[in-house]
LOZAFI-151034 format. One record per residue (C-alpha): residue number from 1; residue in three letters; chain; x, y, z. Coordinates in nm, 4 decimals. Layout:
<pts>
PT  sedren  kolmi  nuba         u         v         w
PT     NUM    Ala     A         X         Y         Z
...
</pts>
This chain:
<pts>
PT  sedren  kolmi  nuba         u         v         w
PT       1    Unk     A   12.8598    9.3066   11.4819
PT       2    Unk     A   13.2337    9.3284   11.5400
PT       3    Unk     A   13.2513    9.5773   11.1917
PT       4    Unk     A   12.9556    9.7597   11.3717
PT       5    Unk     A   13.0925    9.8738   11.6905
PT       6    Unk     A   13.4257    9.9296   11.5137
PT       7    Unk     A   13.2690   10.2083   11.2594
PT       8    Unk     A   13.0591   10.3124   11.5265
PT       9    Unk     A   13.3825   10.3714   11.7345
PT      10    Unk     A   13.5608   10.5851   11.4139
PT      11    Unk     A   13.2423   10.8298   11.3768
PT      12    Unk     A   13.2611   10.9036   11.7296
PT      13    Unk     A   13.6007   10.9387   11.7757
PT      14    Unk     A   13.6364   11.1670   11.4127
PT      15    Unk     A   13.3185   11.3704   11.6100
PT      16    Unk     A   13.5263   11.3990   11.8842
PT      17    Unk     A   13.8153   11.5282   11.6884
PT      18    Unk     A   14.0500   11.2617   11.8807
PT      19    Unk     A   14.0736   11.0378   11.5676
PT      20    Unk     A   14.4067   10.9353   11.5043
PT      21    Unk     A   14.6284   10.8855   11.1175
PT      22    Unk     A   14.5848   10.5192   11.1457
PT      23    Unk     A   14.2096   10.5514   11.2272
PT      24    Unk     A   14.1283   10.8223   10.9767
PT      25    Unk     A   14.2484   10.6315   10.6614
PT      26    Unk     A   14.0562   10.3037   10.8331
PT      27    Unk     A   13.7551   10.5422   10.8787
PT      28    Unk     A   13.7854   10.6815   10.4640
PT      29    Unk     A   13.8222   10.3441   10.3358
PT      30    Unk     A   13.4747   10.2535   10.4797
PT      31    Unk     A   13.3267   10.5184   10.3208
PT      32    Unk     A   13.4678   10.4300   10.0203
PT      33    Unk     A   13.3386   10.0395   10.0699
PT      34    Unk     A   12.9785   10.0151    9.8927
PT      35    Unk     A   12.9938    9.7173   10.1221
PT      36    Unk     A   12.9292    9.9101   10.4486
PT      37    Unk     A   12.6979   10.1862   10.2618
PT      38    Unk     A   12.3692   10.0772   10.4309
PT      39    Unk     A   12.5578    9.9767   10.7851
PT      40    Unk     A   12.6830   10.3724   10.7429
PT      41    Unk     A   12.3525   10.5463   10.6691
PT      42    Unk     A   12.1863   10.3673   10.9415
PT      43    Unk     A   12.4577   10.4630   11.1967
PT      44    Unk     A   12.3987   10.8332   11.0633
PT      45    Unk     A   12.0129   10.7558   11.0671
PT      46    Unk     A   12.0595   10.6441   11.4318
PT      47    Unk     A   12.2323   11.0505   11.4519
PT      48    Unk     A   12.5981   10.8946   11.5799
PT      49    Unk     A   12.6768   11.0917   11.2539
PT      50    Unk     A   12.8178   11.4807   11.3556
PT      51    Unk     A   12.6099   11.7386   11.1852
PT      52    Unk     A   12.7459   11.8589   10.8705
PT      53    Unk     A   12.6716   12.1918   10.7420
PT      54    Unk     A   12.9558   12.3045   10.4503
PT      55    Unk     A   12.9539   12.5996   10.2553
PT      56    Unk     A   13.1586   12.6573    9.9329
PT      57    Unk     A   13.3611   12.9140   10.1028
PT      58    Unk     A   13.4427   12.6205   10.3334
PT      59    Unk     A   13.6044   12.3828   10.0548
PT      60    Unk     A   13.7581   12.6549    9.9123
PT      61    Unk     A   13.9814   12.7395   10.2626
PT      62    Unk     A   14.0142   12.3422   10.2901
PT      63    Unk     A   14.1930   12.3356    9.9416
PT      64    Unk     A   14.4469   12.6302    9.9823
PT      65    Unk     A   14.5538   12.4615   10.3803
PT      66    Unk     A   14.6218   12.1776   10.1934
PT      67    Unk     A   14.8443   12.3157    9.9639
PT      68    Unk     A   14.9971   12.5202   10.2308
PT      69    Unk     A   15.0800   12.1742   10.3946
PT      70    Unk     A   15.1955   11.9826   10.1089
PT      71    Unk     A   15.4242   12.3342   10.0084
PT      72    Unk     A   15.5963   12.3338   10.3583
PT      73    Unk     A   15.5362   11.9656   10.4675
PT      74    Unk     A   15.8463   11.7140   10.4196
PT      75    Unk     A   15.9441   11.3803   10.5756
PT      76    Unk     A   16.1401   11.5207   10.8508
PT      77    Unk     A   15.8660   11.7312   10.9851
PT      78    Unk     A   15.6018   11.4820   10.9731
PT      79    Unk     A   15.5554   11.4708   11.3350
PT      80    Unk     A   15.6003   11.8307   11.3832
PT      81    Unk     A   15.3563   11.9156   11.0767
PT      82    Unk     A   15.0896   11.6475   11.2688
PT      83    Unk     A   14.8948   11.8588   11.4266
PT      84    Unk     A   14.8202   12.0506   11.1299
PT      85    Unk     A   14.7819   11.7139   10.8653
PT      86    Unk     A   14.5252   11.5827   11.1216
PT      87    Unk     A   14.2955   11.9049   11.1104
PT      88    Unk     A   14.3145   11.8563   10.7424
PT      89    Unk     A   14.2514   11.5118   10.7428
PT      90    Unk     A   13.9502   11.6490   10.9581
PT      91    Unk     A   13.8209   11.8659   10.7589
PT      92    Unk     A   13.7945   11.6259   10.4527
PT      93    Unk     A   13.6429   11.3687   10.6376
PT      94    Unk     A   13.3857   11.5755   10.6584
PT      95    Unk     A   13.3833   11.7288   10.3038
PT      96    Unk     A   13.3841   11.3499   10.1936
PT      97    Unk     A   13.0716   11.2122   10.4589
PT      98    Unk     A   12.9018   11.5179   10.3227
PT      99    Unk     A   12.9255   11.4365    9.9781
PT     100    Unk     A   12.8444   11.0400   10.0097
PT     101    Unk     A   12.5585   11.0798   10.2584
PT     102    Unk     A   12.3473   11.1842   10.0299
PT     103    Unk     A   12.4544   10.9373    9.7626
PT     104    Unk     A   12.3988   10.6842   10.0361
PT     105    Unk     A   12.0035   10.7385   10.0767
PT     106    Unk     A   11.9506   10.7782    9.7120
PT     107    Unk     A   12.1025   10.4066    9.7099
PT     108    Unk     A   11.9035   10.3423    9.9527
PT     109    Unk     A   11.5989   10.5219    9.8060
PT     110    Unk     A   11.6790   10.3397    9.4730
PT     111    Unk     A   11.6367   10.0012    9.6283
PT     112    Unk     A   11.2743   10.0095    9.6911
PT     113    Unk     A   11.0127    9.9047    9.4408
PT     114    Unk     A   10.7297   10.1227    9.3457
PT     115    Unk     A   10.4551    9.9708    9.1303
PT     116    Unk     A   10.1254   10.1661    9.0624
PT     117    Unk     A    9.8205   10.0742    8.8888
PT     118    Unk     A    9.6533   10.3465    8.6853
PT     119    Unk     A    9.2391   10.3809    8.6804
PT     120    Unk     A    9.0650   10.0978    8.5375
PT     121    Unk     A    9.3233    9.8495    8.5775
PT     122    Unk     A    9.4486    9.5950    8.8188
PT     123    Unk     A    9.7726    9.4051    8.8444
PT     124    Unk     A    9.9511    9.1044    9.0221
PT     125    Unk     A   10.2837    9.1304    9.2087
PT     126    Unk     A   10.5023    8.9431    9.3617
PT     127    Unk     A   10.6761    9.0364    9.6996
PT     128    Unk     A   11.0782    8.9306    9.7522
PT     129    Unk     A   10.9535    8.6421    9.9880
PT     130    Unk     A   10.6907    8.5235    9.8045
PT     131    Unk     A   10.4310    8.7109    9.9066
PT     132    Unk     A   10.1368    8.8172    9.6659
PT     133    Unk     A    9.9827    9.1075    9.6173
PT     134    Unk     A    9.6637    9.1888    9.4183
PT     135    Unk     A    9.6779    9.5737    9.4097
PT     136    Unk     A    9.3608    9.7795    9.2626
PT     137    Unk     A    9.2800   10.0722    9.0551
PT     138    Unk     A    9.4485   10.3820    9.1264
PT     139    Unk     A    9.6956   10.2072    9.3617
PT     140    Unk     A   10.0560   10.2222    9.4877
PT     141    Unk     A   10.2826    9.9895    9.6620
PT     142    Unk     A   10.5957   10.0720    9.7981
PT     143    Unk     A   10.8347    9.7875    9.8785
PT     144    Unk     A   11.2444    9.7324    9.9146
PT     145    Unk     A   11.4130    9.4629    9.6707
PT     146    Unk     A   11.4935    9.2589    9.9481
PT     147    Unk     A   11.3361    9.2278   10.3266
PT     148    Unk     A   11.5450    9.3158   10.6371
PT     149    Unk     A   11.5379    9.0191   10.8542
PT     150    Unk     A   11.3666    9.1455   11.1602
PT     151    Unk     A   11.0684    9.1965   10.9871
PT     152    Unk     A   10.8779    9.2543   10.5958
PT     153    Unk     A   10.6942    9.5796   10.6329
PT     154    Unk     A   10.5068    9.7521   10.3025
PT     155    Unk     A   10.3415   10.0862   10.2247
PT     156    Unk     A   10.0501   10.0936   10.0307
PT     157    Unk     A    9.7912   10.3435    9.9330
PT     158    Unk     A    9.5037   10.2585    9.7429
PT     159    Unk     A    9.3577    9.8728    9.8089
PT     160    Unk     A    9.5071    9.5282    9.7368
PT     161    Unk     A    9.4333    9.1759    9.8500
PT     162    Unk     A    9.7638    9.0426   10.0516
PT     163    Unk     A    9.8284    8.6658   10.0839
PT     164    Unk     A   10.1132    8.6545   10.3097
PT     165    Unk     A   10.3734    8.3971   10.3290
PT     166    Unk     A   10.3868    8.2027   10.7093
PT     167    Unk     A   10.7311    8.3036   10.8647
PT     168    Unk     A   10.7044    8.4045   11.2382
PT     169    Unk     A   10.9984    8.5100   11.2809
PT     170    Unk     A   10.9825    8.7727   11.0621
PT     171    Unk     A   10.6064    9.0027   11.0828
PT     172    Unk     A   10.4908    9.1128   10.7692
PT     173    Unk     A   10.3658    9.4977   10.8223
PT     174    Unk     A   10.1837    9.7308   10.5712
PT     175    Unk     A   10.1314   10.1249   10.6468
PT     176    Unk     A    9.8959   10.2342   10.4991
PT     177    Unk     A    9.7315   10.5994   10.5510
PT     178    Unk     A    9.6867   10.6250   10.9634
PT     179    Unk     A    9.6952   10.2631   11.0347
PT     180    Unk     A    9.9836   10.0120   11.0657
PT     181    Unk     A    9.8858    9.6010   10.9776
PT     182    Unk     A   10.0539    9.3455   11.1199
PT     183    Unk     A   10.0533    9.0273   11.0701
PT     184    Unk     A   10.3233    8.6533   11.0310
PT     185    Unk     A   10.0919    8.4641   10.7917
PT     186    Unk     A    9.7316    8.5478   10.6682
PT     187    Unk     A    9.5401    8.6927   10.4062
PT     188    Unk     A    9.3620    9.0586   10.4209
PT     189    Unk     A    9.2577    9.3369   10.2672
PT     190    Unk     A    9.3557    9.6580   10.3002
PT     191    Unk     A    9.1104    9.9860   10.1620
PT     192    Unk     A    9.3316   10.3013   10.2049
PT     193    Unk     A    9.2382   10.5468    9.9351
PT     194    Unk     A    9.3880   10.9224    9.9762
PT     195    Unk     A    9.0893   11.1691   10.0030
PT     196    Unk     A    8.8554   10.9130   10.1739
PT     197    Unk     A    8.6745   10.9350   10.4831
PT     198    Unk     A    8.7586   10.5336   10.6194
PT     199    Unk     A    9.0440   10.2931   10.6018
PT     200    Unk     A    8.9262    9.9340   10.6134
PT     201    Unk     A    9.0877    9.6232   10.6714
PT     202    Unk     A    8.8713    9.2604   10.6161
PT     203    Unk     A    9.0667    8.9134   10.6862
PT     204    Unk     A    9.0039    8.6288   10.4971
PT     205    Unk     A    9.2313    8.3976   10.6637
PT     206    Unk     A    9.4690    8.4141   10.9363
PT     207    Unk     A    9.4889    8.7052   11.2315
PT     208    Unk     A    9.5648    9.0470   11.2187
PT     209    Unk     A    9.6291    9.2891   11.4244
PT     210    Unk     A    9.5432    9.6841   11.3104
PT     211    Unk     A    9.6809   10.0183   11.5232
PT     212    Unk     A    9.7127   10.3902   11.4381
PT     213    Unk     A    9.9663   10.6446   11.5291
PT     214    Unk     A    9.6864   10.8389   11.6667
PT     215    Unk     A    9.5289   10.6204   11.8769
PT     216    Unk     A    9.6698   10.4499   12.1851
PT     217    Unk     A    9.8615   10.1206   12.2373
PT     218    Unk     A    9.5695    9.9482   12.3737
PT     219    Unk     A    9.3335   10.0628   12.1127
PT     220    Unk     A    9.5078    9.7627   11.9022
PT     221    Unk     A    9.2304    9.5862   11.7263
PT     222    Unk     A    9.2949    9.1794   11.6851
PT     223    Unk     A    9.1213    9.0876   11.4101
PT     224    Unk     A    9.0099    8.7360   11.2755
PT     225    Unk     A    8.8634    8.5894   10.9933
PT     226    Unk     A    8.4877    8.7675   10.8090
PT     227    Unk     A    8.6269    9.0616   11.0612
PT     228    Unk     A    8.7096    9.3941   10.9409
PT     229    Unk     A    8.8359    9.7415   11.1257
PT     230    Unk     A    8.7183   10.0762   11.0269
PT     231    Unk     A    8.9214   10.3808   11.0821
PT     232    Unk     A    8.8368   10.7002   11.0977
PT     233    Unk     A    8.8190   11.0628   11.2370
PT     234    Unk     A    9.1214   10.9402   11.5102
PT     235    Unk     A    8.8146   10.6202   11.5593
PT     236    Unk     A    8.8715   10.2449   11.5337
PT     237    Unk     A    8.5563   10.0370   11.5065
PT     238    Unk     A    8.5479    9.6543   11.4535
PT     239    Unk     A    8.2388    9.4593   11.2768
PT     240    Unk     A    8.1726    9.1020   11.1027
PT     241    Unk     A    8.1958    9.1290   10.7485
PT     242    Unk     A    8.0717    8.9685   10.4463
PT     243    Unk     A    8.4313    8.8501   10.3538
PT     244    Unk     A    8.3245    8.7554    9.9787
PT     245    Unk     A    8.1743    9.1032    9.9158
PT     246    Unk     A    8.4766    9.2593   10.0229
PT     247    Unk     A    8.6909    9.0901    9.7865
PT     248    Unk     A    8.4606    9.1196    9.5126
PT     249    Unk     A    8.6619    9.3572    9.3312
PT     250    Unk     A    8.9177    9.0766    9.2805
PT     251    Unk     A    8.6611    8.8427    9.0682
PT     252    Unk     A    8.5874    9.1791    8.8587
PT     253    Unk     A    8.2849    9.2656    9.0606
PT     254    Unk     A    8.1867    9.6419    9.1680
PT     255    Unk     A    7.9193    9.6134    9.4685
PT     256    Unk     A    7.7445    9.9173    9.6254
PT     257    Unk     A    7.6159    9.8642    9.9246
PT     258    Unk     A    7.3675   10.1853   10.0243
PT     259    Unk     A    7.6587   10.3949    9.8884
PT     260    Unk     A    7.6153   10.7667    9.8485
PT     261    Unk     A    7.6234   10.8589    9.4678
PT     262    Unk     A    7.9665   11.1074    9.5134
PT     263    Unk     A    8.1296   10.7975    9.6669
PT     264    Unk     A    7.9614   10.5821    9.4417
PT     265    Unk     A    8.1173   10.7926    9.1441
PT     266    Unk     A    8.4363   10.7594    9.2760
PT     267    Unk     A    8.4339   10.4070    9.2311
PT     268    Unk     A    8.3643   10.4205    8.8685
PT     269    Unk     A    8.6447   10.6533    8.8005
PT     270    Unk     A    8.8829   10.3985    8.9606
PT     271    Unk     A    8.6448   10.0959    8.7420
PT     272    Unk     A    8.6709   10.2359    8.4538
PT     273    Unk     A    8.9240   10.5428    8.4248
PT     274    Unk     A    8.6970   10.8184    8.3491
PT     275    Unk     A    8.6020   11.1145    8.5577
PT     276    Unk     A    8.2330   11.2073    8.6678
PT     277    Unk     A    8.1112   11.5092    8.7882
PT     278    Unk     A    7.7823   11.5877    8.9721
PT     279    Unk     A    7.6601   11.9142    8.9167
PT     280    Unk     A    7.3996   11.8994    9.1770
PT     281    Unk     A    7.5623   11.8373    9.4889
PT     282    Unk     A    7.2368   11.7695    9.6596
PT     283    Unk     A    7.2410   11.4365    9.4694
PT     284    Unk     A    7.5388   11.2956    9.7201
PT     285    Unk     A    7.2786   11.2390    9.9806
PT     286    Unk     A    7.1209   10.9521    9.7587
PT     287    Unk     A    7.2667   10.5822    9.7620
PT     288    Unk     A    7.2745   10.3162    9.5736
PT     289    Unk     A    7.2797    9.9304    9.5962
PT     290    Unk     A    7.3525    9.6646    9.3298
PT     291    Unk     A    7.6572    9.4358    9.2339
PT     292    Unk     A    7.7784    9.4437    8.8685
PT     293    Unk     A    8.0046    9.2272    8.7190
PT     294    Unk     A    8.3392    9.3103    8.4526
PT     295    Unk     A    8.1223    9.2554    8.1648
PT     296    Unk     A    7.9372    9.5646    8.2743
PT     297    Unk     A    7.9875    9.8422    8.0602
PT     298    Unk     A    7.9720   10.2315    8.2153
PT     299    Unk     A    7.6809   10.3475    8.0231
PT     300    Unk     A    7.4766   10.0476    8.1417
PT     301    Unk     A    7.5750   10.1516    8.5382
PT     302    Unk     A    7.4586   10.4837    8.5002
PT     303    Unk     A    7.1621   10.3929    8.2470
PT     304    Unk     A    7.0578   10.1857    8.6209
PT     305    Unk     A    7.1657   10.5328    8.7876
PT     306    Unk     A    6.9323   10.7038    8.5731
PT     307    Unk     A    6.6596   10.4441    8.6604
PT     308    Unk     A    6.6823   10.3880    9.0252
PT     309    Unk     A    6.7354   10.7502    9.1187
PT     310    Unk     A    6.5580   10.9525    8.8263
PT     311    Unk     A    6.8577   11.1586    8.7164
PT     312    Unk     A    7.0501   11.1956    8.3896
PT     313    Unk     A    7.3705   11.1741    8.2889
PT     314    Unk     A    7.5768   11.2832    7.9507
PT     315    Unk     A    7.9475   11.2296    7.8282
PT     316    Unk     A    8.0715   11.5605    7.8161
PT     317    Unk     A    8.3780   11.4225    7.6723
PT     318    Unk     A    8.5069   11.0808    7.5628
PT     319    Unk     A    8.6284   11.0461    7.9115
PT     320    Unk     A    8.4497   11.2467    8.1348
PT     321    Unk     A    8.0419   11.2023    8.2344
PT     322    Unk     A    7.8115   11.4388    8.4249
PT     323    Unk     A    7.5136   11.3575    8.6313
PT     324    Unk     A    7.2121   11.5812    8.7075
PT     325    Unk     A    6.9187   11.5897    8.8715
PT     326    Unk     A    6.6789   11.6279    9.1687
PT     327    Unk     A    6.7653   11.5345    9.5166
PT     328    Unk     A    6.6356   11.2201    9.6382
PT     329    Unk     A    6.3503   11.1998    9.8606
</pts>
């Protein structure tokens, strides 16, 4: 804390252009420290850092002053030469916070984890605290190398299955789309898929508690175990939920459950990688219900499409499968 306040102290007194020798060449070798790099960024996060806007005209100047000083600058008229060291020394203090900030956040950037899962596969991961993570198809998790220690916090889009270690002290957090999880020691999922209408969260174990930027402090939603939240449209909505059909996608099972086809289709191009168009739009109105299990193939989905709501389908393409047909009645 002591370190804190101290480089705290040299940025505002270097903003204040009343830094002194002594304190300048303190103030550089912090910078220079890759000790103090993340203690620095967030002080210039936290905008105790002056604005810096340089321009190569700029550097230029700075380089010729300081070979004017060095040209006319000898022992003897160090003290009456001050004045004019010090507004160099100013002047590459900033040159030198401009050109480390950035390197700064692109440590900073560089310390968080990104893991993805393409269509039609799944993967396992483990979190710095021990934490595991079951992410989905056509997922991504965002997470740093190592937790801060006021609290774990995540981003996610996509869906995984989260089984969170117990440590109170520190709340374990996941953003993902418009909503914000929080929880110390449970285990959830979380349905956030860019492009789709809801977000939904279902606890297995534990308590949760789900907000949104959009909505209002005390449109918090507690949730509990076979509970889920459903956001969407700015709404928050809480039901009981069939916990076991909600995690069915982690035992390799794909359940509809009165799903519209065009939502229905998305699902299958996460499943199974492949991308299916329906050429009569009229055909998103009809739903379908069923659970399949990974031994499944595609063809013998659709060939139950086909059945169930009388339309036809045909691979276009190795990897790509139209469906057409009359709208349901």
């Amino acid at each position: 804390m002591a370190q804190e306040e101290r480089i705290k102290y040299l940025i505002e007194v270097y903003r204040n252009n009343s830094i002194s020798k002594d304190e300048y060449e303190e103030f550089v070798a912090y910078l220079q420290d890759p000790v103090y790099n993340d203690l620095i960024l967030f002080l210039m996060d936290d905008g105790t850092a002056p604005e810096i806007n340089i321009s190569e005209r700029t550097e230029s100047k700075t380089v010729d002053f300081n070979r004017f000083v060095r040209s006319r600058t000898g022992r003897k008229h160090f003290k009456r030469a001050m004045p004019w060291i010090m507004a160099t020394a100013a002047v590459l203090a900033v040159l030198m916070i401009a050109r480390i900030y950035p390197e700064l956040r692109a440590m900073k950037e560089q310390r968080l984890v990104t893991m993805t899962t393409p269509m039609g596969e799944k993967r396992n991961i483990t979190l710095p605290d021990g934490s595991s993570v079951f992410l989905n198809a056509g997922s991504k998790l965002v997470y740093p190398r190592e937790f801060k220690k006021e609290q774990r916090e995540v981003r996610l889009e996509g869906e995984a299955f989260f089984e969170v270690v117990h440590r109170p002290e520190h709340p374990f957090v996941v953003l993902a789309g418009n909503v914000r999880t929080e929880v110390l020691g449970t285990s959830f999922n979380i349905r956030s898929y860019k492009g789709d209408a809801q977000e939904r969260i279902s606890v297995a174990t534990g308590k949760v508690m789900v907000s949104s930027n959009e909505l209002k402090k005390d449109r918090q939603v507690v949730l509990l175990p076979n509970e889920q939240a459903i956001y969407q449209s700015g709404h928050m909505d809480k039901k009981k939920v069939n916990i076991s059909r909600a995690l069915a996608w982690k035992n390799g099972i794909l359940v509809f459950e009165q799903t519209p086809l065009d939502q229905a289709a998305i699902m299958l191009e996460r499943w199974y990688g492949v991308r299916i168009v329906i050429k009569n739009k009229a055909l998103n109105k009809c739903t379908v219900t069923g659970e399949f299990y990974k031994k499944a193939s595609l063809k013998q989905i659709l060939e139950n499409f086909r059945y169930v709501l009388d339309v036809d389908y045909e691979y276009v393409s190795a990897n790509v499968v139209e469906i057409d047909g009359n709208p349901c009645h």
